[in-house]
N, C-alpha and C positions, 0 to 999 in steps of 0.2 A: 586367713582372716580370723582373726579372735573375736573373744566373748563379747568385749564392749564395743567392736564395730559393727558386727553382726547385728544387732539390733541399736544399731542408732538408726533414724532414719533421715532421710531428705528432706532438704529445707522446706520444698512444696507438699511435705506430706499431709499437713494441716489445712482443716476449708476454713479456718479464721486467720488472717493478717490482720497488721497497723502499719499506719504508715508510715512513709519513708522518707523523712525532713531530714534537714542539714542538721547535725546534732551538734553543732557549734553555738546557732544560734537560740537553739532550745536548751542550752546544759542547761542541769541543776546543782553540778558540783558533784562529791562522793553521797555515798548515802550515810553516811557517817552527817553530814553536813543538812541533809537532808532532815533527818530526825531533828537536828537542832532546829531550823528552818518550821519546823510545824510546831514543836513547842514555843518557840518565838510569838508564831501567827497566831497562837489561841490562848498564850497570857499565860503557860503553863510558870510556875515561882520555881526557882531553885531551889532543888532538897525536898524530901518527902516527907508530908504532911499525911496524918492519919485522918484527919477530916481534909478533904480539896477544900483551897481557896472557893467561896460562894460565887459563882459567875449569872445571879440572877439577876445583878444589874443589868447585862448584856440582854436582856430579852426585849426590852424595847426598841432594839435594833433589828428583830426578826421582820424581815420581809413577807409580802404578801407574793404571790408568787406569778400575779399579772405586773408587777412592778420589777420584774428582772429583767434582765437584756439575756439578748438570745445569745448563744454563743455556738463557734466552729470546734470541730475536732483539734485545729491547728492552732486554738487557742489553750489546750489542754496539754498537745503533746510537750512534753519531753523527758528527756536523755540524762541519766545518771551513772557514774560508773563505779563498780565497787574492785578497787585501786589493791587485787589479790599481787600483781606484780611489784607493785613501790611502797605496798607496805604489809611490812611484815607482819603485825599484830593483827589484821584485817586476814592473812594467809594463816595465820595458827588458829586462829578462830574457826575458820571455812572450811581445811584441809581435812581430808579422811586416811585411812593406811595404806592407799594407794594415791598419793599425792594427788584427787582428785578433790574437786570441790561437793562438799557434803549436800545432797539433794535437799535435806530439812531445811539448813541453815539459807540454802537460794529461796525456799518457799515463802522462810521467814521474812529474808529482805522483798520477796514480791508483794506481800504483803503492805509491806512500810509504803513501799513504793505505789502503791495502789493508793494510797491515805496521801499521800503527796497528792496525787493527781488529780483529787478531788477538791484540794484546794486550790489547785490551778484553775479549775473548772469555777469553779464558784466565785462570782461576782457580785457583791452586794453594797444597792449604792448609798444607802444608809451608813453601813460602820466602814466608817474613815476615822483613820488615826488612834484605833480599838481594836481591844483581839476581836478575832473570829466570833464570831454568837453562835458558833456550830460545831459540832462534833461529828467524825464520820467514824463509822464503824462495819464490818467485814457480814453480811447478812448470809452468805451464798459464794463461796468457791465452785462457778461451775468447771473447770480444770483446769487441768495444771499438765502438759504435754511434755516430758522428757523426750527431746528428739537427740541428744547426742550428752556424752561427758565432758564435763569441763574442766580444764587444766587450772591445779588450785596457783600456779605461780604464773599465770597470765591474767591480764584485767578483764572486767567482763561487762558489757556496758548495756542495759538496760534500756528501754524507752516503750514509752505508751503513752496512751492516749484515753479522753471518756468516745465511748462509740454509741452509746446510746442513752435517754435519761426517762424517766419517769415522772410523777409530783417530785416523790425526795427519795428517787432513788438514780445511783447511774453504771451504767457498766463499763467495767476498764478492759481494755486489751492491752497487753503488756510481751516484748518480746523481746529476748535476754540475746544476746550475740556475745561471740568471743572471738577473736581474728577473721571477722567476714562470715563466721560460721553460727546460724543460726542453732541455740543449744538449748532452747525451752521455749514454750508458748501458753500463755495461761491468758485467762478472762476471771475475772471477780464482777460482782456484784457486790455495792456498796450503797448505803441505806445514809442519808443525811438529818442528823437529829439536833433540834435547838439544843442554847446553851444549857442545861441544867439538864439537858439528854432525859426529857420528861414526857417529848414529844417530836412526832418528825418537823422536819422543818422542807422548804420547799427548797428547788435547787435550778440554775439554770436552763429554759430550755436549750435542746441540742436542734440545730438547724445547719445540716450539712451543705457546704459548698458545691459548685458542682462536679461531677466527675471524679476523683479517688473516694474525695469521703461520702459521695451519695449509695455509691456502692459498696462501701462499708454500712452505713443508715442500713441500707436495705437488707443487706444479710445479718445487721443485730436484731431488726424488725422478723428477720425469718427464725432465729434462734430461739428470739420468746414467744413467738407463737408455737414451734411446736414442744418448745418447755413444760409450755401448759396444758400439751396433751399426750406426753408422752412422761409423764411420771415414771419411777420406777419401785414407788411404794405400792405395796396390795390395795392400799386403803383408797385410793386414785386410782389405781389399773390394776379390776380385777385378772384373776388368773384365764390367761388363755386355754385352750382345749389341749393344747400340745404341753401347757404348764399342768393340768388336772392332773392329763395323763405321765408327766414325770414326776408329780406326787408319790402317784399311785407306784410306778414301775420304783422307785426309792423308799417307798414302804416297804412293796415284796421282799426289795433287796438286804434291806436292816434287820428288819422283823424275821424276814422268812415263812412258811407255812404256818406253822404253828402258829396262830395269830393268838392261844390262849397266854401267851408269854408277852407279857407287855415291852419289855427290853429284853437283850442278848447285849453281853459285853463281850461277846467274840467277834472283833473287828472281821469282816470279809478280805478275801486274799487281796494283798495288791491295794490295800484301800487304810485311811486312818478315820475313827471319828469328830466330828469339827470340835467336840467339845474337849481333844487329848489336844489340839493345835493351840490350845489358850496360852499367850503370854499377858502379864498385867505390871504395871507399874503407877508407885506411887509418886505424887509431887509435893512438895512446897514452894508454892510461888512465892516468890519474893519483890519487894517495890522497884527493883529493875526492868522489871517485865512488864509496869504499868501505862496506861496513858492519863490522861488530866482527870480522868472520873474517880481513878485508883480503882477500874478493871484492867483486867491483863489480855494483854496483845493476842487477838487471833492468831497468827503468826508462828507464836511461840507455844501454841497449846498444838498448834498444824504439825509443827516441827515436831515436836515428842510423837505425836500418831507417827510420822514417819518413821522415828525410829525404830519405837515398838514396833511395828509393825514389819521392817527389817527385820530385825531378830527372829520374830514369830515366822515368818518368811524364810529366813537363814535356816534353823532348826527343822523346819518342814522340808527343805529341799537338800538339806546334807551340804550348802555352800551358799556361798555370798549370791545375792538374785540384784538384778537392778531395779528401781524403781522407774513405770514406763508410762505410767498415767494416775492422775488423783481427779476422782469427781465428786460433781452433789456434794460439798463441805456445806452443809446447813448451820449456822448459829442460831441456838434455840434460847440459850440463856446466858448473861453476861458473867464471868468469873471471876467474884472480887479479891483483890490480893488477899484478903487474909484466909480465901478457901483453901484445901485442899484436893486438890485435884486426881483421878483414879482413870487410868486407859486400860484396857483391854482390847486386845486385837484376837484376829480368829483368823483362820482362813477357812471360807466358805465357799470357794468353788474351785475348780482343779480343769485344766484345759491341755494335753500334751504339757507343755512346759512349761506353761502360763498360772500364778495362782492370783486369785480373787481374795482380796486380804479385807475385813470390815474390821473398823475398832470403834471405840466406844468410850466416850468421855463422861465421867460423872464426876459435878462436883460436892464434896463433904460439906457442909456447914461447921467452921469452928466450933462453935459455942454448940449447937443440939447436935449434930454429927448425922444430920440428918442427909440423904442421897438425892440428888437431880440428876436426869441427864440434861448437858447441855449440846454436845456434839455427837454424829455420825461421820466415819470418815470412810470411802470406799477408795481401794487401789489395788493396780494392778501390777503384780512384779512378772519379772521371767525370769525362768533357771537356767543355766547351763545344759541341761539334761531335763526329758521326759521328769516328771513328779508321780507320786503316787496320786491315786482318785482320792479326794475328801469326802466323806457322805456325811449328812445328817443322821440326827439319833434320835430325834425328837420332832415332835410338829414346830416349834419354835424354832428347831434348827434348820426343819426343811425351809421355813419361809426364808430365812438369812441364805441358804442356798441358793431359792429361785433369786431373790432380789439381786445376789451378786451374779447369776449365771446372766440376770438381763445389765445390768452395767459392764461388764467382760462385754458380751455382745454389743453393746454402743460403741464401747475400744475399740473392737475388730472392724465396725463399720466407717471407720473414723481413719483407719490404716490409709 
């Protein structure tokens, strides 16, 4: 058995499913088709314009949100296929230096495809024969499961569904297949804002059928309840006792006795410090990467943390790692095309041959060059081989330590 079957896992490794429709009568076509399909729906003009067309007409089209019809899971779902076998330029786009399909680049299309979905879902009886008055955008990637590798010259077809909604928000389940074989499982959360994206907007409710999708209902009802109490920031859940006391045991370690020496730069045997594991890279986004606001695609900001974070992972472990899980993606602030954009990734926890990779998105302002963060991104790789321990070197660093040692343990629990 080799590296990449070794840790794939089994279809039923995952406690979230979607369901399981005829995908005939759900297509959407490729996703290539797709993209077109939601710029269509919300009025987007051909060619890029440095100021967006003004879409404040469309607000008197905004529905109230006792005025919507209910809708089913099975009016949401479907099936899209991204055509890596019949077309070529879709396979050079996707493929990596093992003829597989690039983990970033399938995040990226989940992503699209997520923004699809939500247009399925949304019903408004008002705008007939008018774009959309809405815009949907990526609030919260709660993960993203790599259960197997996927062959970049085979098609791989896609489907999900809304499983659960909010005022204006809704969650998608999304489940990639390739020959029968299920090869990724992710959930987003997506937030629905009127057209001038100045304000949320309300969204259909979700009233599940009986039987597959009430038990679906019930297990996204159980996900955000313990969402809510099981944070994995300090700031939400303080440190436990067993967290105080691996403080303290990772101070003696760094520091050492001598506690009048505020640092030591002499790494301990067998171990690297998180601040030598830094990789960083710069971007320029470009108006390909945008949607109708002229911000840029969740998606595609996802997709660079992955690779960064690859590398910074590669480097750390002396060879190529897979990527086995992506969680908590938080969007904190929107990234207009003409920013520039800054990641850094770390690795902050070390498990036998599991590492805990965090990166960090900030975007520049053009004009004052001034720094935001807008993203956190946490993931999970494995090595080939045992890894060296990562410690902290600093209080800042311990905390990015605990926070990744408790997202690794969500992973582990999730096996």
């Amino acid at each position: 058995m080799n590296f990449l079957t070794r840790y794939a896992k089994p279809i039923g490794a995952m406690r979230f499913r979607g369901l399981h429709l005829d995908s005939g009568a759900h297509s959407s076509g490729t996703m290539a088709e797709i993209s077109e399909k939601i710029k269509k729906q919300v009025g987007v003009e051909p060619g890029y314009h440095t100021i967006p067309k003004c879409r404040a007409g469309l607000l008197k089209y905004h529905p109230k949100l006792e005025d919507l019809p209910e809708r089913s899971m099975k009016d949401s779902y479907r099936t899209a296929i991204l055509p890596l076998g019949s077309d070529e330029r879709v396979r050079e786009h996707h493929v990596n230096h093992l003829g597989m399909v690039r983990r970033g680049r399938l995040v990226e299309e989940l992503d699209m495809f997520a923004i699809w979905i939500c247009h399925c879902h949304v019903k408004l009886p008002l705008a007939r024969n008018t774009p959309l008055p809405y815009t949907f955008v990526t609030l919260l990637v709660d993960r993203v499961e790599m259960l197997a590798d996927a062959k970049a010259d085979i098609d791989l077809e896609l489907s999900g569904h809304v499983s659960w909604t909010g005022t204006s928000s809704m969650e998608i389940s999304i489940n990639v297949r390739q020959q029968e074989q299920t090869i990724a499982k992710a959930i987003f959360l997506m937030v629905a804002r009127n057209a001038t994206n100045t304000a949320p907007a309300p969204v259909n409710p979700l009233k599940p059928t009986l039987g597959q999708e009430q038990l679906y209902w019930e297990a996204a009802k159980e996900r955000h309840k313990q969402k809510a109490t099981s944070s994995m920031c300090l700031d939400k859940r303080p440190l436990t006792k067993a967290e105080q006391n691996l403080m303290y045991e990772l101070f003696m370690r760094s520091t050492g006795t001598d506690i009048l020496w505020e640092t030591s730069s002499e790494e301990p045997m067998d171990c690297r410090w998180i601040a030598s594991t830094q990789r960083s890279k710069v971007l320029l986004p470009f108006p390909e990467n945008r949607n109708n606001h002229n911000t840029i695609y969740g998606g595609y900001i996802m997709r660079n943390a992955i690779e960064i974070c690859y590398i910074t992972a590669s480097f750390y472990a002396g060879r190529r790692p897979l990527l086995q899980y992506l969680s908590d993606v938080a969007f904190f602030q929107p990234v207009r095309v003409t920013s520039i954009l800054k990641l850094t990734a770390y690795v902050v926890y070390t498990s036998e041959q599991y590492m805990q990779l965090m990166a960090v998105a900030k975007v520049l302002d053009a004009n004052s060059f001034t720094e935001m963060h807008t993203n956190v991104f946490h993931l999970t790789y494995v090595s080939e081989h045992k890894v060296k321990e990562v410690l902290p070197h600093s209080f800042q660093e311990t905390v990015w330590h605990i926070i990744g040692r408790r997202h690794f343990e969500s992973y582990q629990q999730r096996k």
